[in-house]
C-alpha positions in Angstrom: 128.0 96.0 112.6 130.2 95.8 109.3 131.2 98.4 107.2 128.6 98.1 104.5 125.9 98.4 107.6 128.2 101.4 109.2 127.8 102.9 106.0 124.5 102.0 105.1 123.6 104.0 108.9 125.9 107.1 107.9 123.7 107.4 104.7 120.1 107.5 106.8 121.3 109.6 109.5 123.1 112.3 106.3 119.7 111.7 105.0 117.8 113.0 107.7 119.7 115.8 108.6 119.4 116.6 104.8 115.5 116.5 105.0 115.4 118.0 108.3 117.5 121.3 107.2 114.9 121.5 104.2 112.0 121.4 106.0 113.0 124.1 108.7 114.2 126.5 105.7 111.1 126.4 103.7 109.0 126.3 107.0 110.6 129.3 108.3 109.4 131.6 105.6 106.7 134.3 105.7 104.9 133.6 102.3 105.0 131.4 98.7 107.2 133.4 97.2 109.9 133.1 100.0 108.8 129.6 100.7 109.4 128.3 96.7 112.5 130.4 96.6 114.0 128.2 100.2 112.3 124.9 98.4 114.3 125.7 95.3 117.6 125.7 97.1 117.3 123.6 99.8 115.9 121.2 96.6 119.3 122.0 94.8 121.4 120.8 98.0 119.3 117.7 98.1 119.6 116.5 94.5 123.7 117.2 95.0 123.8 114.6 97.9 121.3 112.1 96.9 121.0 109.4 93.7 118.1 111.3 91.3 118.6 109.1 88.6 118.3 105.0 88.7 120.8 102.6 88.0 121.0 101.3 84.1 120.3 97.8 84.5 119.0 95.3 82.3 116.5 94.5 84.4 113.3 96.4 85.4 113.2 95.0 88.8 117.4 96.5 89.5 116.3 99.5 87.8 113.5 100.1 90.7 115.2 99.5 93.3 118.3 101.2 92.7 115.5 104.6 93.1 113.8 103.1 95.6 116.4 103.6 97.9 116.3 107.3 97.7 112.2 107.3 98.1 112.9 105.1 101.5 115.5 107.9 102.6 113.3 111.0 102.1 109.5 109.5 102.2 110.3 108.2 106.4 111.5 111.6 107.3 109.0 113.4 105.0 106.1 111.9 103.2 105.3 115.0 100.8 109.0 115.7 99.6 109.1 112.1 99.2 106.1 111.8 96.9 107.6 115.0 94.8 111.2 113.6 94.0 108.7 109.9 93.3 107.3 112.6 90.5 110.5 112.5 88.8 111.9 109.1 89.3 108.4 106.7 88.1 108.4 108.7 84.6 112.1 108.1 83.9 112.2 104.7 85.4 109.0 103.8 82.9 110.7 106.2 80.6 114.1 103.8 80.7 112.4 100.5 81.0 109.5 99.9 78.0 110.1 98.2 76.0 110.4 99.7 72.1 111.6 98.4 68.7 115.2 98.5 68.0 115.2 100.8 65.1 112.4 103.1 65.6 111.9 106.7 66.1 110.0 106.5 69.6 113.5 104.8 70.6 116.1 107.1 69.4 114.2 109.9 70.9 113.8 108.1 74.5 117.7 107.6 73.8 118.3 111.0 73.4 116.1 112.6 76.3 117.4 110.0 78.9 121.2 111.0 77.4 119.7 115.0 77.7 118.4 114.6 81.4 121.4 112.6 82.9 123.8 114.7 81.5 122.2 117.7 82.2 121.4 116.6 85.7 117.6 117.8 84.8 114.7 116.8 86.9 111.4 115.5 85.5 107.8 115.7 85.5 104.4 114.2 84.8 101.3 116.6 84.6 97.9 115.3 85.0 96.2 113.8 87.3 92.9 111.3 88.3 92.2 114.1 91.3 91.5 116.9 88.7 88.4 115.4 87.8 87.9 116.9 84.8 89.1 120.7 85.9 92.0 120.0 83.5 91.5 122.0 80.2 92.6 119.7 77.0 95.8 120.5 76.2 95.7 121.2 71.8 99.2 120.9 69.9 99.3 123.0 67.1 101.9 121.7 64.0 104.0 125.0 63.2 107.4 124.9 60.6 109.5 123.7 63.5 107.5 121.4 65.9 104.5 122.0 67.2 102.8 124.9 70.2 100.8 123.5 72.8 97.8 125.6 74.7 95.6 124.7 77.8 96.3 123.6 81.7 96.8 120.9 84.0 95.5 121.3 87.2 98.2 119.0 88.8 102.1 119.1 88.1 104.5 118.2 91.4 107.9 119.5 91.7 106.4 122.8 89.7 109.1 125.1 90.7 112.6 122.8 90.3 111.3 121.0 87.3 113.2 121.0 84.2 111.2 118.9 81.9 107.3 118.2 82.0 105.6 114.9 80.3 102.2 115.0 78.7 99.8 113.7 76.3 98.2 116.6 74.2 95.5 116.3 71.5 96.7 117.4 67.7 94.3 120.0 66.3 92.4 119.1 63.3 93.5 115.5 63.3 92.9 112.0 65.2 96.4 112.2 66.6 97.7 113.1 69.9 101.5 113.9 70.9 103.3 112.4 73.5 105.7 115.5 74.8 109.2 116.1 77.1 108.6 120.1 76.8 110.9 121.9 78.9 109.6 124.7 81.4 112.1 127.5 81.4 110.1 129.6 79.3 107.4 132.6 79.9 105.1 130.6 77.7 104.4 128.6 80.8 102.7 129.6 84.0 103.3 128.0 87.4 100.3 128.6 89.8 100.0 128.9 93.7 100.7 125.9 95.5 97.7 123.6 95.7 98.4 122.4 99.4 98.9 124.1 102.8 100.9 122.4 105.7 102.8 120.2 105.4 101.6 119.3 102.1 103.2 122.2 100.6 106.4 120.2 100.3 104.9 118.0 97.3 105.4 121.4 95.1 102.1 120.8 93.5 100.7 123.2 91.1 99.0 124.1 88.5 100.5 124.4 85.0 99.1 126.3 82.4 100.6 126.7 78.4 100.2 129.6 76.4 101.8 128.6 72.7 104.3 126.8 74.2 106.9 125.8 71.5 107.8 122.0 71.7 110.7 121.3 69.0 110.8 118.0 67.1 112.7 115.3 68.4 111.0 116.6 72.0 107.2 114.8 71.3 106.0 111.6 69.2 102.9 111.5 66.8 100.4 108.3 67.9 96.8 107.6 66.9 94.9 109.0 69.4 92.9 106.6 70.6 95.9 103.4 70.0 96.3 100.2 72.2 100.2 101.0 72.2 99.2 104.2 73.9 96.9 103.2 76.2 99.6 100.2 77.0 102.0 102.7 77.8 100.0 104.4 80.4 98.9 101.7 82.0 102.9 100.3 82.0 103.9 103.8 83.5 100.7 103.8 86.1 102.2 100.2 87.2 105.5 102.0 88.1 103.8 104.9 90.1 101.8 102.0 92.3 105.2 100.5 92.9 106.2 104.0 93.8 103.7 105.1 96.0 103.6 102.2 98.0 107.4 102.4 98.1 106.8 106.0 100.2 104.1 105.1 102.3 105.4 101.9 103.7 109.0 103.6 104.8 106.3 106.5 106.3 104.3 104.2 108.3 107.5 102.3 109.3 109.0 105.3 110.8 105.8 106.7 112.3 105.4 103.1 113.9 108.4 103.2 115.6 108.6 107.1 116.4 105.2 107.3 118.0 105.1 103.4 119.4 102.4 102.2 117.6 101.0 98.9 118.1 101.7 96.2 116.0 98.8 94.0 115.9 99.0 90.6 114.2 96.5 91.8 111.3 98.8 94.9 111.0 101.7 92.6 110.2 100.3 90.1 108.2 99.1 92.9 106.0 102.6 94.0 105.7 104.0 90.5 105.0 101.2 90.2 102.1 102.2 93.4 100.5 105.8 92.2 100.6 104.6 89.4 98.5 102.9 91.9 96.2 105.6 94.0 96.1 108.0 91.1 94.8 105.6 89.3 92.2 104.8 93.1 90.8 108.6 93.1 90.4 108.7 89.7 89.0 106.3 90.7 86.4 108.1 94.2 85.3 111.1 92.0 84.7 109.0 89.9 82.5 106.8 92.6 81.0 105.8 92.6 77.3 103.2 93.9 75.2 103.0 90.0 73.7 101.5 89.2 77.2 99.8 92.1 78.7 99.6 94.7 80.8 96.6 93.8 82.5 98.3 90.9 85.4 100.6 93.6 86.2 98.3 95.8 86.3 95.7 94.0 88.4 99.1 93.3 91.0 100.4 96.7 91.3 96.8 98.1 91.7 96.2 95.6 94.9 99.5 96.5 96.7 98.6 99.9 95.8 95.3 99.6 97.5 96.8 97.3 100.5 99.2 99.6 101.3 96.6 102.8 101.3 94.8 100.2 103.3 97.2 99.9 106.2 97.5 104.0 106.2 93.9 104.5 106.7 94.4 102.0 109.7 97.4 103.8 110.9 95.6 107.0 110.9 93.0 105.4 113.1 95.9 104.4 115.2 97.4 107.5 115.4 93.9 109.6 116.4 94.0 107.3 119.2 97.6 108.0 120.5 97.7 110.2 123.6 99.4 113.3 123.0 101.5 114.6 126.1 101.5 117.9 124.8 100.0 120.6 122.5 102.8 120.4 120.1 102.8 116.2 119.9 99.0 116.9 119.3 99.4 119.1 116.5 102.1 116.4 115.2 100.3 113.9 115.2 97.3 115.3 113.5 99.8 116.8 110.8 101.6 112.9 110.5 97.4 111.6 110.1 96.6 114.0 107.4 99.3 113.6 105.3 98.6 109.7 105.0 95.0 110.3 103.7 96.0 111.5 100.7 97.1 108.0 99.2 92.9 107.1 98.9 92.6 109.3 95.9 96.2 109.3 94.6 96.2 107.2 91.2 94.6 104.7 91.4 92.3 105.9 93.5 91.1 103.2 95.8 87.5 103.5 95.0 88.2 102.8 91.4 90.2 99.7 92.3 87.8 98.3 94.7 85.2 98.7 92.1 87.0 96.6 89.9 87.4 93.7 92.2 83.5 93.6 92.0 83.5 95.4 96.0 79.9 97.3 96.1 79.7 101.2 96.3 78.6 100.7 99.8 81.2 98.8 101.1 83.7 100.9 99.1 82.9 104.0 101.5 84.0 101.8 104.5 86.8 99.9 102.9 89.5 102.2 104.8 88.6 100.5 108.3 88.5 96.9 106.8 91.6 94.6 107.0 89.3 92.2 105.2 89.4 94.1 102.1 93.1 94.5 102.3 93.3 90.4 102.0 90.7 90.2 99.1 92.8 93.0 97.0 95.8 91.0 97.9 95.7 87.4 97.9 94.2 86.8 94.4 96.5 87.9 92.7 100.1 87.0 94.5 100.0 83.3 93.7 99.0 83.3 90.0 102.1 81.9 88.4 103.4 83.6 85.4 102.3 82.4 81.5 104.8 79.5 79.9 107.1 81.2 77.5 106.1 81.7 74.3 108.0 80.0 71.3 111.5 81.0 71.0 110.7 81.4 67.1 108.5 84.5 67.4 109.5 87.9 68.0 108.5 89.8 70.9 106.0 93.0 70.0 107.3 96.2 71.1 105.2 99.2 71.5 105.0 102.0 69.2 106.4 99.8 66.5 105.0 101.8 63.4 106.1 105.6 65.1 
């Protein structure tokens, strides 16, 4: 072993003890209160060991996985805490990488909230969700002399008690306009709600976030048309990053709960996982050439069918897992614990239903798609080998989004 592998070990093993001390100190309380009060500093010990923020390369793909590292580190040990820090680190890495006109305003504010939260040290995070279906109230910006208030709820916001920041789209009163907002949370005008998980679960920090006439200062949210291509672009190009991310988490998950529980490794099990590595590097390969001139919708279409691979090969690890024999009471309740927390991925954004759906899969084969390998292979293997478009003529200039803001 060289040193850069020495090191490399010291990292994982510093990594797990750091996860490990976490979970026993919020475990070992007696109720929320005491429980969010141990997340919040065990979270604080974490964030002072580990890289929170990525790397500031040129390129999308160095970008990702300079923060993937981190999700690999803390998803294997922990699945939930790993899903909670990849609520801070898809926003800013979307946040750092779209592409935006030179001189506009939507640029020189992204410059000056990625200058705030680095050298701050703040943490992010994205409210909203596709689970909520529809129990989110709407959130309204009102205009007032010095920005603007928002009002309503979102039903799901992770990292809800270490969170600095909070991203959200809000409708403008009276007007076809929305706002696109950083608001910060330290204020009474916002209200934090119970954790919306129990078990293990509890260490995704998921809750509920409600805003009362919550000030939002200008320079902190950008005016866009409401119903806009650039917006919708924008979500979409953020959504792409949070597939990347999610199956980031899972695969270092199953790969430890493979080789911790002995798992079998059948031949369909690892040519899935060869065909989502193939995803994984065209999805990259397309961030890296991402612009609004070509699309979202390839990338899209790519990150979506790793996303729904790798959900794919946790349903069939979950299976595997259920059929493990448990030598004891305590492995049982383990490995019913380690099962549950991988079912969650099925209705995560995308949810796999919707993405099925879209590849033209029937509703009644969409309720059995989490036993079928076969459906893994047609998500995955139309989409890998289309090559990317010829460049377009050096001559024209490349659109960036939110070019009029």
């Amino acid at each position: 072993m060289n040193a850069a592998e020495r090191m490399q070990a010291k990292v994982h093993i510093d990594a797990d003890q750091l996860v490990m001390r976490f979970t026993e100190r919020v475990n070992a309380t007696a109720d929320e209160p005491a429980a969010r009060h141990a997340y919040r500093a065990g979270f604080q010990l974490l964030r002072s060991q580990l890289p929170m923020y990525p790397a500031s390369g040129p390129r999308a793909s160095t970008v990702f996985e300079s923060a993937a590292n981190t999700m690999r580190l803390l998803a294997a040990r922990c699945l939930p805490l790993g899903m909670a820090v990849a609520m801070h680190l898809y926003p800013l890495c979307a946040l750092q990488c779209v592409p935006l006109p030179l001189l506009s305003p939507a640029r020189f504010k992204r410059t000056m909230l990625l200058r705030t939260v680095r050298n701050r040290s703040l943490i992010l995070a994205n409210a909203g969700s596709e689970r909520a279906k529809g129990a989110d109230q709407p959130l309204i910006a009102t205009q007032c002399a010095d920005g603007i208030r928002i009002d309503g709820m979102y039903e799901y916001m992770s990292l809800a008690s270490v969170a600095d920041i909070v991203l959200f789209k809000a409708k403008l009163a009276g007007s076809d306009q929305a706002v696109l907002c950083a608001a910060d949370l330290g204020s009474d005008s916002v209200r934090i709600g119970k954790w919306k998980f129990s078990g293990s679960m509890r260490l995704s920090d998921t809750s509920s976030a409600t805003f009362t006439s919550h000030f939002v200062p200008h320079g902190r949210y950008l005016l866009v048309p409401d119903d806009d291509d650039d917006v919708r672009c924008i979500a979409d190009y953020q959504r792409c990053w949070f597939h990347l991310f999610l199956a980031e988490i899972y695969l270092a998950r199953l790969e430890h709960l493979h080789r911790v529980w002995r798992l079998p490794q059948t031949a369909e099990h690892i040519i899935c996982r060869n065909e989502m590595a193939r995803l994984r590097e065209y999805s990259l390969h397309l961030l890296d050439d991402f612009s609004p001139d070509s699309g979202i919708e390839r990338l899209k279409k790519t990150t979506s069918a790793l996303k729904l691979g790798v959900s794919l090969l946790a349903q069939s690890t979950v299976t595997a897992l259920h059929s493990r024999d448990a030598p004891t009471a305590a492995d049982s309740q383990q490995l019913a614990a380690d099962a549950g927390e991988l079912c969650y991925i099925k209705s995560q954004p995308t949810a796999d239903e919707r993405i099925l759906r879209s590849l033209g899969v029937s509703s009644a084969l969409c309720s059995t798609a989490a036993s079928s390998t076969t459906l893994t292979r047609l998500a995955a293997c139309p989409t890998a080998p289309v090559l990317p478009e010829p460049p377009r003529p050096s001559h024209q200039a490349p659109r960036r989004l939110l070019g009029s803001s």
